[in-house]
VMD Tcl script that builds the backbone (N, CA, C; Angstrom):
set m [mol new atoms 366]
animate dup $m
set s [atomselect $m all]
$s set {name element resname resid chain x y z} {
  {N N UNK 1 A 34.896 -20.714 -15.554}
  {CA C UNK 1 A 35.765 -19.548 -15.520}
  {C C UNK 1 A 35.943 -19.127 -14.063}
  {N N UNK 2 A 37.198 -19.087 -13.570}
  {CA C UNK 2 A 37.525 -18.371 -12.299}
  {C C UNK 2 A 38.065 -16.842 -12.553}
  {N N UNK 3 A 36.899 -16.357 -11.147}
  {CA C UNK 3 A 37.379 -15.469 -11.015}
  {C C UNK 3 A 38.551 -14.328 -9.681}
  {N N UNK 4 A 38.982 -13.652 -9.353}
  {CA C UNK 4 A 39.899 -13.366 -8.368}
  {C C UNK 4 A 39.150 -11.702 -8.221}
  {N N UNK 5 A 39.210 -11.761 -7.001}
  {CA C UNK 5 A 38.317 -10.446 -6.766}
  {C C UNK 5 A 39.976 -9.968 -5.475}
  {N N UNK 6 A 40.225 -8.704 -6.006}
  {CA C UNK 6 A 41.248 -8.321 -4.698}
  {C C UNK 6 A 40.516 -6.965 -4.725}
  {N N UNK 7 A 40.955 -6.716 -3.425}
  {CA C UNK 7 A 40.545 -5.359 -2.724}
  {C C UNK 7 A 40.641 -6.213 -1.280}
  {N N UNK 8 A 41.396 -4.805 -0.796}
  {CA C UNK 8 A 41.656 -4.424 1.378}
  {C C UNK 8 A 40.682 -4.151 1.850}
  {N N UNK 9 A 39.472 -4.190 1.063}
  {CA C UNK 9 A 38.144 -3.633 1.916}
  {C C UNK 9 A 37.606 -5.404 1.655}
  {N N UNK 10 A 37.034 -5.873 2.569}
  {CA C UNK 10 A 36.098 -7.071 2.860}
  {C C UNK 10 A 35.190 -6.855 2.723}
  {N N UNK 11 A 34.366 -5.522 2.524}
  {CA C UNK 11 A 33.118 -5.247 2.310}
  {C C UNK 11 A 32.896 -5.015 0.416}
  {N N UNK 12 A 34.112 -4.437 0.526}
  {CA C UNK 12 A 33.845 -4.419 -1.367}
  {C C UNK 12 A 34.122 -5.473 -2.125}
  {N N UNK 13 A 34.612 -7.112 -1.271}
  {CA C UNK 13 A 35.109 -8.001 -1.831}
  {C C UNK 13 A 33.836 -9.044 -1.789}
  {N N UNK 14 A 32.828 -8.737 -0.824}
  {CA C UNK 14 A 31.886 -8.985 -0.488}
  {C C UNK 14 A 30.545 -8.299 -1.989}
  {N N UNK 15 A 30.691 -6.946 -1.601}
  {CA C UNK 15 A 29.788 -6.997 -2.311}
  {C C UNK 15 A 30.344 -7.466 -3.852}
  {N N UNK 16 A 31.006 -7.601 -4.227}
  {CA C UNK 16 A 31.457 -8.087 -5.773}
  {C C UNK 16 A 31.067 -9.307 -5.720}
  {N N UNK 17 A 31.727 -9.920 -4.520}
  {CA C UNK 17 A 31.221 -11.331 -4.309}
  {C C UNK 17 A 29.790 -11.686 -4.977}
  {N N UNK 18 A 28.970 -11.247 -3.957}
  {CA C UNK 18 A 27.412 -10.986 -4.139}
  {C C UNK 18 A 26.960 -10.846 -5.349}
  {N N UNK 19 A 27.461 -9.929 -6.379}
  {CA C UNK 19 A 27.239 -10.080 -7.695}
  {C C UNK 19 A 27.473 -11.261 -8.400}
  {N N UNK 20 A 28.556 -11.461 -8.208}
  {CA C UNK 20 A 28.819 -12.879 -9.109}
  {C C UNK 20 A 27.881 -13.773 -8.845}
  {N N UNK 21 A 27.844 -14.066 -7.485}
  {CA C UNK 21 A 27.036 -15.348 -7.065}
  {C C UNK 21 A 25.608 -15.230 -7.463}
  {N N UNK 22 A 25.069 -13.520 -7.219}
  {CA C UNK 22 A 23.554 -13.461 -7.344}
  {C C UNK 22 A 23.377 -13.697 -9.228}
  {N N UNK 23 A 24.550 -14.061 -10.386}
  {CA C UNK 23 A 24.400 -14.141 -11.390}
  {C C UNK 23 A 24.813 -15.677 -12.235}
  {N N UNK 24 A 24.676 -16.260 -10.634}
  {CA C UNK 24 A 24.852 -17.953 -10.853}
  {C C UNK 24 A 26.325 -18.855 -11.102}
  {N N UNK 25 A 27.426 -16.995 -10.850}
  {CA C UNK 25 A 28.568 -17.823 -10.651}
  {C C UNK 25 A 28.797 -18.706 -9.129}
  {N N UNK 26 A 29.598 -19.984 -9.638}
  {CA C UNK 26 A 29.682 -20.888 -8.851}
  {C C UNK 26 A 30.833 -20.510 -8.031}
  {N N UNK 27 A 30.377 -20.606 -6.393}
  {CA C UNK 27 A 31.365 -19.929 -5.510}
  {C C UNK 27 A 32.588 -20.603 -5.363}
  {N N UNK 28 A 33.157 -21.841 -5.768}
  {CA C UNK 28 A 33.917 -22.125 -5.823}
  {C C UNK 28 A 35.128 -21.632 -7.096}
  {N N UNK 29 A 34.387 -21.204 -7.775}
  {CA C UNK 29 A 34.973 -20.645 -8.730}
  {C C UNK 29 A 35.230 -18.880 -8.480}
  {N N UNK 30 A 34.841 -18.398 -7.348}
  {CA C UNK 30 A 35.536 -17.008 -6.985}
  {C C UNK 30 A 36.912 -16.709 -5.832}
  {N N UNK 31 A 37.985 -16.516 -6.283}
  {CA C UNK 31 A 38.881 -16.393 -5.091}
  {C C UNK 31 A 39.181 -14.436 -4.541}
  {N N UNK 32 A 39.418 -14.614 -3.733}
  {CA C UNK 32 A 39.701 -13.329 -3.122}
  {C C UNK 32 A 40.936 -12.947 -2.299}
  {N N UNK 33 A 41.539 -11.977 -2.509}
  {CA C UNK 33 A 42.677 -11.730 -1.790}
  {C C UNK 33 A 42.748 -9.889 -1.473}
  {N N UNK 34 A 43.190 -9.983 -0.020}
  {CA C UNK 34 A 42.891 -8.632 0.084}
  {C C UNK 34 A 43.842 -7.637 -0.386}
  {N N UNK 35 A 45.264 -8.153 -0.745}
  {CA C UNK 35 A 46.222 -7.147 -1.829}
  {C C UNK 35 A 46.883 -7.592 -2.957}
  {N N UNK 36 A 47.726 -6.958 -3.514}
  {CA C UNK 36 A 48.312 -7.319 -4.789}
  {C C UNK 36 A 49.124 -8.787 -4.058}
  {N N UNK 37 A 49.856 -8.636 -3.593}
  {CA C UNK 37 A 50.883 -10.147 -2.769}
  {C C UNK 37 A 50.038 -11.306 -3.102}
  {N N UNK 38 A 48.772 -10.954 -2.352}
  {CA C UNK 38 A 48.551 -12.348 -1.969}
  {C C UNK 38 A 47.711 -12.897 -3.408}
  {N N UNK 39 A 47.342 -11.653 -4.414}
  {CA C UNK 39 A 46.756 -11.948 -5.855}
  {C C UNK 39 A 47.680 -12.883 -6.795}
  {N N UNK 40 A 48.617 -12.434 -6.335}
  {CA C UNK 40 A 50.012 -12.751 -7.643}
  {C C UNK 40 A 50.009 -14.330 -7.188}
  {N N UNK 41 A 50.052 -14.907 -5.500}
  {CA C UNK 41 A 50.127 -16.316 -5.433}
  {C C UNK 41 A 48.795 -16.940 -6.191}
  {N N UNK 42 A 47.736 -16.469 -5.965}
  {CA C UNK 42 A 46.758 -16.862 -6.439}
  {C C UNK 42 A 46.877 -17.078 -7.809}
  {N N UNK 43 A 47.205 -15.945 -8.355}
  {CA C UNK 43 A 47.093 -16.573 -10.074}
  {C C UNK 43 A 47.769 -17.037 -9.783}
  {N N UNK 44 A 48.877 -17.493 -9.466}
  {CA C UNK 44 A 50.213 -18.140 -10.236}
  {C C UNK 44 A 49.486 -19.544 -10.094}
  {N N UNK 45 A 48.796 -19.821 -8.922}
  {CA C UNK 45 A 48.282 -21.719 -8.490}
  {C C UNK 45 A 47.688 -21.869 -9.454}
  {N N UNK 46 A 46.479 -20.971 -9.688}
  {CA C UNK 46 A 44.853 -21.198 -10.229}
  {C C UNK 46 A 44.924 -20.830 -11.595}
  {N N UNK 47 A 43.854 -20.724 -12.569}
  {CA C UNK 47 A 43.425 -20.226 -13.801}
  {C C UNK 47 A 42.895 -19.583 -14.073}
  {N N UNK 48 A 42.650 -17.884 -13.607}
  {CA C UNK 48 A 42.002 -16.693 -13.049}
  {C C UNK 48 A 41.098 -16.266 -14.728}
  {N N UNK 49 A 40.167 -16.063 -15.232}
  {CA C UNK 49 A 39.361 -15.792 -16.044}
  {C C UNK 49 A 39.356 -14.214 -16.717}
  {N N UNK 50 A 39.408 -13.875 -15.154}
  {CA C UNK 50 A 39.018 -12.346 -15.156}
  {C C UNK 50 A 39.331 -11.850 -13.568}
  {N N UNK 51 A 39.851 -10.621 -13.617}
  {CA C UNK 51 A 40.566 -9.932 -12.503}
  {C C UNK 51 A 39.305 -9.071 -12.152}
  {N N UNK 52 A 38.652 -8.802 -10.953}
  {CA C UNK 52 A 38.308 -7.562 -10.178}
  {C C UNK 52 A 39.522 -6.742 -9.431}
  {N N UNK 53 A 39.935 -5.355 -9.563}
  {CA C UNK 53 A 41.090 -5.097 -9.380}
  {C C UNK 53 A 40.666 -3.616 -8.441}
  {N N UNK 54 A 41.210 -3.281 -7.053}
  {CA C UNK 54 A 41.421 -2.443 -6.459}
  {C C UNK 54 A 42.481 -1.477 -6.552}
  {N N UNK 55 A 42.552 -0.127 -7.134}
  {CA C UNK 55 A 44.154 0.555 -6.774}
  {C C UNK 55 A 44.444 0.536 -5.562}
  {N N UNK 56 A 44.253 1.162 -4.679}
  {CA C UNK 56 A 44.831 1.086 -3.348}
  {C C UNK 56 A 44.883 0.451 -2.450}
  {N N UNK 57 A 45.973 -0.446 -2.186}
  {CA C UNK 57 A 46.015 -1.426 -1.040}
  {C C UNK 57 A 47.489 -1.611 -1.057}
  {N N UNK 58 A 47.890 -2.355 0.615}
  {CA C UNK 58 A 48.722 -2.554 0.991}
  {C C UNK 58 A 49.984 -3.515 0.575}
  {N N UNK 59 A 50.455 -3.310 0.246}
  {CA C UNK 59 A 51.703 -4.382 0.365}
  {C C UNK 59 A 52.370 -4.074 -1.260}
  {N N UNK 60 A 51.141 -4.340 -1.996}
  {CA C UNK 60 A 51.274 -4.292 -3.675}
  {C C UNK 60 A 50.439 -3.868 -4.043}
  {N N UNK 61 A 49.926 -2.717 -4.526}
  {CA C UNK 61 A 48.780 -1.933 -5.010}
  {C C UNK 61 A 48.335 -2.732 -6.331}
  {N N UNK 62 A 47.610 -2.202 -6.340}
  {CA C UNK 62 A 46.540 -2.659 -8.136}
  {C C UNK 62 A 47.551 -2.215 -9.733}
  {N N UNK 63 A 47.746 -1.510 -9.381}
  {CA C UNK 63 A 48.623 -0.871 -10.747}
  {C C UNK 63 A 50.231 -1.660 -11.363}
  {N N UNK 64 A 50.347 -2.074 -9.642}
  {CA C UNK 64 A 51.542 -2.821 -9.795}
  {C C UNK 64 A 51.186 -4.557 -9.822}
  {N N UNK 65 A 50.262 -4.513 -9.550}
  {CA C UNK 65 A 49.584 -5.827 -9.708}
  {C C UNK 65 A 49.424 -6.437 -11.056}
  {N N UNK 66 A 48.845 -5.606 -11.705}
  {CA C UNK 66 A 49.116 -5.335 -13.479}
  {C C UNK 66 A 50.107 -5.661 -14.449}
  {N N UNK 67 A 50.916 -5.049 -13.460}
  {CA C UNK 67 A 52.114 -4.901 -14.473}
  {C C UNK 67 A 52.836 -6.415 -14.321}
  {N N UNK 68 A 52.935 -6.725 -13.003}
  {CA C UNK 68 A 53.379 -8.241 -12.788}
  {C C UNK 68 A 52.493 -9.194 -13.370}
  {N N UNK 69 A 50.983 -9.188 -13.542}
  {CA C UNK 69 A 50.426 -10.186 -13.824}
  {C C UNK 69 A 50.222 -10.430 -15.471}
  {N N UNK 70 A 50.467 -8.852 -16.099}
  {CA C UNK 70 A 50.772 -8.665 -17.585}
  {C C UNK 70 A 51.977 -9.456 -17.896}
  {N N UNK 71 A 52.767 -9.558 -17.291}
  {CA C UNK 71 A 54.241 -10.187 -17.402}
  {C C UNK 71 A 54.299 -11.867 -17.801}
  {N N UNK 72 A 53.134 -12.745 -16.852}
  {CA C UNK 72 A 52.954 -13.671 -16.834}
  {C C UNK 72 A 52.441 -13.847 -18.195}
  {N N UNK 73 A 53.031 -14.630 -19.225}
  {CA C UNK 73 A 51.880 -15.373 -20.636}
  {C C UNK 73 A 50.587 -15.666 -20.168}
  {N N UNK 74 A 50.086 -16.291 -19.049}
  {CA C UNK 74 A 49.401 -17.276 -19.278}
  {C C UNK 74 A 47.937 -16.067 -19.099}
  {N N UNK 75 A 48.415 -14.553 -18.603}
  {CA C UNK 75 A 47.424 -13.398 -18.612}
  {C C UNK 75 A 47.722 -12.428 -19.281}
  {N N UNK 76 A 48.472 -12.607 -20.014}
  {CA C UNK 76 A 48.714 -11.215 -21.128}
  {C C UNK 76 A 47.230 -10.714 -21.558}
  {N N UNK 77 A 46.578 -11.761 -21.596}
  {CA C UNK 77 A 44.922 -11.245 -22.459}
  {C C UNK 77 A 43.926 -10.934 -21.635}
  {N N UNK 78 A 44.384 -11.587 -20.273}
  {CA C UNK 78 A 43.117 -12.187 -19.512}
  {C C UNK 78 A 42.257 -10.755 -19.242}
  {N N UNK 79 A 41.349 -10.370 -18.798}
  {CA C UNK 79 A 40.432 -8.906 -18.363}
  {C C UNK 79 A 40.978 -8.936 -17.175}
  {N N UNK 80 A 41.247 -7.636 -16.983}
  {CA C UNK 80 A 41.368 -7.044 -15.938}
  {C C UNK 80 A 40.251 -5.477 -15.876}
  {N N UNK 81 A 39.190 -5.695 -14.856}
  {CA C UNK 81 A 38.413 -4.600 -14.693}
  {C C UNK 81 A 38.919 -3.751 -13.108}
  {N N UNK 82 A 39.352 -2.642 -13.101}
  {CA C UNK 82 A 39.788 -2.278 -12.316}
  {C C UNK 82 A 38.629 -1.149 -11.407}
  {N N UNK 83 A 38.426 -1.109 -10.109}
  {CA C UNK 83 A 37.065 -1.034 -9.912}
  {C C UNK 83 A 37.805 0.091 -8.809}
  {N N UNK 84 A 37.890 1.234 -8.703}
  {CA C UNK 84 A 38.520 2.198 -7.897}
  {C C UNK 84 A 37.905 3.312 -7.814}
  {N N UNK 85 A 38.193 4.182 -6.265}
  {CA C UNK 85 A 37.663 5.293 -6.114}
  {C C UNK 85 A 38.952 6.294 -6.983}
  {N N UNK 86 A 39.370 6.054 -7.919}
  {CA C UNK 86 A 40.815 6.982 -8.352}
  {C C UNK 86 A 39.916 7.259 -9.784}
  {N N UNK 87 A 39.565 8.838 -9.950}
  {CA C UNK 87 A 38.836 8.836 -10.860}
  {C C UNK 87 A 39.627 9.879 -11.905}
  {N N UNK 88 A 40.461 10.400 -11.498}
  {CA C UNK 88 A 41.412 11.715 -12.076}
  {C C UNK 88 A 41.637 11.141 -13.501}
  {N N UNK 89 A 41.183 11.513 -14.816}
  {CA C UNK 89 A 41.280 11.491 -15.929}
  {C C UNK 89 A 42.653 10.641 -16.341}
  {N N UNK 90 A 43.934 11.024 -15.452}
  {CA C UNK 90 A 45.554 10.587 -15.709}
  {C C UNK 90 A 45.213 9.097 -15.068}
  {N N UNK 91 A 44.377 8.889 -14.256}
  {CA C UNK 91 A 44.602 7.692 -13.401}
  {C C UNK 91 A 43.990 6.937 -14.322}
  {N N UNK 92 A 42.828 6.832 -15.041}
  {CA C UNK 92 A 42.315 6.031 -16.079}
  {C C UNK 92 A 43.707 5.673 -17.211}
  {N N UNK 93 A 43.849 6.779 -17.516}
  {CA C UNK 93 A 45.280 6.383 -18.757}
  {C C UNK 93 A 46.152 5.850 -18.098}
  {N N UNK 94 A 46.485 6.107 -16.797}
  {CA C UNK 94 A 47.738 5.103 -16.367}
  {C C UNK 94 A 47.365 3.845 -16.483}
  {N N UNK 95 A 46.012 3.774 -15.584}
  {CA C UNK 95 A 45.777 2.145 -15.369}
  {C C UNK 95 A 45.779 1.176 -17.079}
  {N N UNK 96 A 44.913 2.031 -17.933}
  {CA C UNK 96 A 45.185 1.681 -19.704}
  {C C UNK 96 A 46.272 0.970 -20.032}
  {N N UNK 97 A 46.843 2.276 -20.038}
  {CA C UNK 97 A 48.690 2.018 -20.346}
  {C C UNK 97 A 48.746 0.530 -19.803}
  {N N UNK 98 A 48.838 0.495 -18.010}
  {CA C UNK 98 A 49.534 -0.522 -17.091}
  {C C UNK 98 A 49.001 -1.679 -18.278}
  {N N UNK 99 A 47.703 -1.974 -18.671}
  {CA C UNK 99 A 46.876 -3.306 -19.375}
  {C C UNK 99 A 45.504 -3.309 -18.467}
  {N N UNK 100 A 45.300 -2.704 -17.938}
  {CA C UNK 100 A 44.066 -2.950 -17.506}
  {C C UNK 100 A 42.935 -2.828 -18.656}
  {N N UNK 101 A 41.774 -3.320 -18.479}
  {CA C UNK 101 A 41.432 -4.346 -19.490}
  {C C UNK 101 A 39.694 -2.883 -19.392}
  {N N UNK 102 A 39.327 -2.306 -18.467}
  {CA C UNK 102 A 38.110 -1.821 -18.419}
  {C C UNK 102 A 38.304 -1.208 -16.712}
  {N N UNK 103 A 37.825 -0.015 -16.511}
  {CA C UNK 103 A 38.018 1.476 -15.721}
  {C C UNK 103 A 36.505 1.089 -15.045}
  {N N UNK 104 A 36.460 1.116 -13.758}
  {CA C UNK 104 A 35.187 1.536 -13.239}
  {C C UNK 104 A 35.198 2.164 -11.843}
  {N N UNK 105 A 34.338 3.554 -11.750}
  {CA C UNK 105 A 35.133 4.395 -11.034}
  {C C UNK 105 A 33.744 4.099 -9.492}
  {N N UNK 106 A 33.958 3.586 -8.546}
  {CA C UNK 106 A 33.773 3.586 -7.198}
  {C C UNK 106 A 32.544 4.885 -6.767}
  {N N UNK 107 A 31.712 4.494 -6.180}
  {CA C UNK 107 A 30.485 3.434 -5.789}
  {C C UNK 107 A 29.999 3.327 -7.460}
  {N N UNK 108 A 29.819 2.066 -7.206}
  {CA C UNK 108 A 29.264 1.512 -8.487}
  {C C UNK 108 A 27.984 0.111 -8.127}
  {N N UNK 109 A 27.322 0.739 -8.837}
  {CA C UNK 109 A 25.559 -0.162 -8.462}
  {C C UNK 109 A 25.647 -1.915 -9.193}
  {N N UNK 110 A 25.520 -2.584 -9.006}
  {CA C UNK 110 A 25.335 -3.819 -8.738}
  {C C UNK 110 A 25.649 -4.102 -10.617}
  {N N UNK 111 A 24.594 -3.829 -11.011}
  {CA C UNK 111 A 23.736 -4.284 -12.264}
  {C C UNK 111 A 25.112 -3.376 -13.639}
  {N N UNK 112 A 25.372 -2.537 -12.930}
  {CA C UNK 112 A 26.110 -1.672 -13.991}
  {C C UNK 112 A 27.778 -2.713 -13.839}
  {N N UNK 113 A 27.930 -3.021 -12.326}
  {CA C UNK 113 A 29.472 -4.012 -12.593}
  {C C UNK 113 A 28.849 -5.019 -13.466}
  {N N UNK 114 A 28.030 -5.472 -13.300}
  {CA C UNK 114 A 27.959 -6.934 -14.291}
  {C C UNK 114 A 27.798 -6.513 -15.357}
  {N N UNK 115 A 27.049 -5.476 -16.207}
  {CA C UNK 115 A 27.144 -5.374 -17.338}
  {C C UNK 115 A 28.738 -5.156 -17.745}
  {N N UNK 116 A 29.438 -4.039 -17.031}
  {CA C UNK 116 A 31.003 -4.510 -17.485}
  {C C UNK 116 A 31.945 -6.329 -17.436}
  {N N UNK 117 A 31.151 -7.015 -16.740}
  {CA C UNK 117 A 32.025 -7.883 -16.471}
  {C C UNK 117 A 31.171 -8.984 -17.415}
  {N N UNK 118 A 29.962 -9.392 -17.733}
  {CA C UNK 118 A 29.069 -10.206 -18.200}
  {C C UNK 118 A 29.780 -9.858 -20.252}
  {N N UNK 119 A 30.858 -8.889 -20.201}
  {CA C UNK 119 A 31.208 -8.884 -21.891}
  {C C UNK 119 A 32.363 -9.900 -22.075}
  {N N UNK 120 A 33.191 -10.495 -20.810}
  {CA C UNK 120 A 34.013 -11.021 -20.572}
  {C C UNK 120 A 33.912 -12.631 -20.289}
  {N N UNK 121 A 32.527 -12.771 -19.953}
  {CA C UNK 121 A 32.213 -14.181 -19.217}
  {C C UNK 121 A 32.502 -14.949 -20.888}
  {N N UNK 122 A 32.825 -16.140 -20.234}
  {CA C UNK 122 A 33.145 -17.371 -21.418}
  {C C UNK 122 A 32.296 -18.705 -21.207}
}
mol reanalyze $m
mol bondsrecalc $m
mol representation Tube
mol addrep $m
């Protein structure tokens, strides 16, 4: 299973990183991109499993990232966990609505992302 980790921060792409790997995912199997743009080429090449998803970033935000990658068949289903400091009650239902797949609201401890993401592994 591949996974695609986006976020503009290198440090939060890092530490997600770190999770996966410290849980025996194989690093070749994690890609990263620091905004929505460069996510959308990515899926389109690869076979993305499961999305780590940032709202705020440059070029193409997270929300709109969604909505384009919902569009595609080949991810109508796929998880999308969206991992943001946007915690405002409306921002959860938007991201819902958009298809996001599971809400996790920024700083978030190691052990608690994987339990959201370890319901998804195949």
């Amino acid at each position: 299973m591949n996974f695609l980790i986006v976020d503009d921060s290198a440090v939060m792409r890092r530490i997600h990183k770190n999770i996966l790997l410290e849980k025996k995912i194989e690093e070749s199997k994690i890609f990263e991109a620091e905004n929505g743009e460069i996510a959308v080429k990515i899926a389109e090449k690869e076979n993305i499993g499961l999305f780590l998803l940032d709202w705020n970033m440059p070029k193409l935000d997270g929300l709109k990232f969604v909505q384009i990658i919902r569009s595609l068949e080949k991810y109508e289903n796929t998880p999308i966990i969206m991992i943001t400091s946007e915690a405002a009650k409306y921002n959860v239902v938007e991201a819902i609505s958009a298809g996001v797949t599971n809400y996790v609201v920024k700083p978030i401890k190691g052990d608690i992302l994987w339990e959201k993401i370890s319901k998804y592994i195949i």
